[in-house]
C-alpha positions in Angstrom: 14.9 49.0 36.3 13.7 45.3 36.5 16.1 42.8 37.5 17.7 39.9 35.4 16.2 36.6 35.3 20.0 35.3 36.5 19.4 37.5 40.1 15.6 36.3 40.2 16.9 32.5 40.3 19.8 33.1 42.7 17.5 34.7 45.1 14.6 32.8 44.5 16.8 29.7 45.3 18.5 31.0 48.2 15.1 31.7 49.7 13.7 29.1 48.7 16.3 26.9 50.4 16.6 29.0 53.6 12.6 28.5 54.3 13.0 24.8 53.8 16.0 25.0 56.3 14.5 26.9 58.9 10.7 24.7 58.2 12.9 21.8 58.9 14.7 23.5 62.0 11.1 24.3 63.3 9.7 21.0 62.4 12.1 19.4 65.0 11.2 21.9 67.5 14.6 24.1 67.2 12.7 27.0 66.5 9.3 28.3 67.5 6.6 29.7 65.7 7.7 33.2 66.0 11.0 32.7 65.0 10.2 30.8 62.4 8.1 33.8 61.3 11.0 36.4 61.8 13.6 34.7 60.0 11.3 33.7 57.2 10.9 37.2 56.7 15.1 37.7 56.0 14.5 35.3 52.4 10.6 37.0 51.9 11.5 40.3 51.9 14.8 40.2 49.4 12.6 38.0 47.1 9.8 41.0 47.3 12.5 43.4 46.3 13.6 41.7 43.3 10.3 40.2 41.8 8.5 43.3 42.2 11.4 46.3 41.9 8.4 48.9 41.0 7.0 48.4 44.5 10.3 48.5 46.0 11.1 52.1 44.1 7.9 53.5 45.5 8.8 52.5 48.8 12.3 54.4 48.5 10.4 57.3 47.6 8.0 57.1 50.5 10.5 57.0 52.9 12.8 59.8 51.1 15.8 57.3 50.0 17.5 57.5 46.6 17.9 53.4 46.3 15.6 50.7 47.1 17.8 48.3 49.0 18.7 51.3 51.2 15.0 50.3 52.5 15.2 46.6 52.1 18.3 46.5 54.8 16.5 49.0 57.1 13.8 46.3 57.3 16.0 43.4 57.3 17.8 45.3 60.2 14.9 46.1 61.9 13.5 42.3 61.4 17.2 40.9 62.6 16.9 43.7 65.8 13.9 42.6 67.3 15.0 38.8 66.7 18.3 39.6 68.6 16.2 41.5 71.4 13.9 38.7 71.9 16.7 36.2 72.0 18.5 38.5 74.8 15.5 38.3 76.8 15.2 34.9 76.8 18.5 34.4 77.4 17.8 36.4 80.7 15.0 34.6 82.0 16.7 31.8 81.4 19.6 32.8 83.6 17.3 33.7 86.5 15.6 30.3 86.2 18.9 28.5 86.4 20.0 30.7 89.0 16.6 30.0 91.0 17.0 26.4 90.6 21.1 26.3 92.0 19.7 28.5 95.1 16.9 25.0 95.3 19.2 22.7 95.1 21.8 24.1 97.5 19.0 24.7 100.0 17.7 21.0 99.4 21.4 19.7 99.5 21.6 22.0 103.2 18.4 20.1 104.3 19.6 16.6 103.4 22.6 16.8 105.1 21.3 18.1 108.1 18.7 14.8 108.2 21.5 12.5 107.3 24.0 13.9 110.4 22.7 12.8 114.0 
């Protein structure tokens, strides 16, 4: 069960082109760090599968599945979860920041227009 050289190249290219994509992305400060490391993961772990389909197969039978990719896409899930998690919680804080700062303003906008009226 070792996969063609044809599916080696189209997945070593795709994930060779997504990691320069999201290197770039982090580069210009798009992406942090962790992110970077989490979506890396989503071309790393496809690649793994196919250049090393022995290792894949064990894993299968550790976790009791009958086909390898059945595994791959529980990780990839998994991976994509927590990304989508993490996002959501930023996504909070940052809507009780901007909320903070709008009460700020409107109270500093209350206090300069009390100063300004005689």
């Amino acid at each position: 069960m070792t996969p063609s050289l044809h599916t080696i190249l189209l997945i070593g290219v795709f994930a060779a082109w997504y990691l320069i994509f999201i290197a770039r992305e982090t580069a210009r400060q798009r992406l942090d760090l962790y992110d970077f490391a989490m979506l890396s993961t989503v071309a790393v772990i496809p690649l793994g599968v196919v250049i090393f389909p022995q290792a894949a197969v064990r894993l299968a039978e550790i976790a009791g599945v009958g086909f390898p990719f059945v595994v791959m896409f529980g990780v990839l899930f998994a991976i994509l979860f927590i990304f989508i998690h993490r996002l959501t919680v930023k996504i909070h804080r940052l809507e009780n920041d901007n909320r903070l700062l709008i009460q700020e303003l409107s109270l500093q906008r209350q206090a300069a227009e009390k100063t300004r009226t005689p």
